[in-house]
N, C-alpha and C positions, 0 to 999 in steps of 0.2 A: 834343182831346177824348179822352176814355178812352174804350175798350171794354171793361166788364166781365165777363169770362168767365165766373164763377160759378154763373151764372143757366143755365147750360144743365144743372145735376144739379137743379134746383129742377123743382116737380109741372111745372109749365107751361115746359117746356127753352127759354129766350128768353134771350140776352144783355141784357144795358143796355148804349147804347139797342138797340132792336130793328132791325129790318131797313129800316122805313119812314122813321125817324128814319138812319140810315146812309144811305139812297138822299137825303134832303133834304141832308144834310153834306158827301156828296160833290158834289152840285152845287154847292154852294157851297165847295167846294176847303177845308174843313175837314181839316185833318191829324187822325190817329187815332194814337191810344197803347192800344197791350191790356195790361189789368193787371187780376191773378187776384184782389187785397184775401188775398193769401197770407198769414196769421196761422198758417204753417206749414209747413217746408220742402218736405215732399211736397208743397205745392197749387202750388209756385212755376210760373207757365205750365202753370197747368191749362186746359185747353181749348181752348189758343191755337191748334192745326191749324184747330179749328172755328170760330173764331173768323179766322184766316186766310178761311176758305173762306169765311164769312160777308160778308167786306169783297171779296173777289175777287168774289162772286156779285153785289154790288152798281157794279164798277165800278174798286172802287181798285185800285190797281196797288202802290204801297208803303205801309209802317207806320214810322212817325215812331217814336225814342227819341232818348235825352239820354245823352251820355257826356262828362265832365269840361264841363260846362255848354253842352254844342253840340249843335244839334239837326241830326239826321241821319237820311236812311230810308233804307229797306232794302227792295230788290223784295222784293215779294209771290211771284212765280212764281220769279226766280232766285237770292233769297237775299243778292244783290249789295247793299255799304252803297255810300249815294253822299249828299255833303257837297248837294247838289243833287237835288231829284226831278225828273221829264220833269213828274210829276202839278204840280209847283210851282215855275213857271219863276221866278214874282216870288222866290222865296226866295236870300237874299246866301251862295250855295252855296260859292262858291270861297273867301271869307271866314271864311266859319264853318272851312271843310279847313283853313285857316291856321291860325285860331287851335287847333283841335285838334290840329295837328303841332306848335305852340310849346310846348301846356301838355303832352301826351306826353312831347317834347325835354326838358322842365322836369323831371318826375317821374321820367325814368329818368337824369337829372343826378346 
């Protein structure tokens, strides 16, 4: 699910979703992606500290993204990427680090 940053320079400063909808997602082990809807190079990761502190405040510990089609997260507090979250044990962690080191291996071929 996306986090959308934006909403915190808007009258009412509230991501999408809000905080309540975040604490329901994290129970349910809903992975998070933050994304600004940048239609601008300056907005690229606009807000995302806040939006960090936002998901830390509720619980989560990493934030999900996509690199060359592998989904990977990355602590929240240590910045650490890992093919595997602690937050998502059911996730095919060591599979997905494979196929990311093939298609890497591929591209600097």
């Amino acid at each position: 699910m996306e986090l959308n940053t934006p909403g915190f320079d808007n009258v009412v400063a509230e991501m999408s979703p809000g905080l309540s909808i975040l604490e329901e997602m994290r129970q349910r082990r809903i992975p998070v992606v933050i994304g600004a809807d940048a239609h601008d190079p300056p907005r690229v990761a606009v807000n995302s500290e806040d939006a960090l502190d936002a998901l830390n405040s509720v619980g989560y510990t990493e934030v999900s993204l996509f690199l060359n089609g592998v989904s990977l997260y990355i602590s929240i507090d240590h910045g650490t990427t890992t093919a595997c979250g602690a937050d998502y044990p059911d996730r095919r962690g060591p599979a997905a680090a494979s196929r990311l080191e093939d298609r890497t291996a591929k591209q600097s071929a």
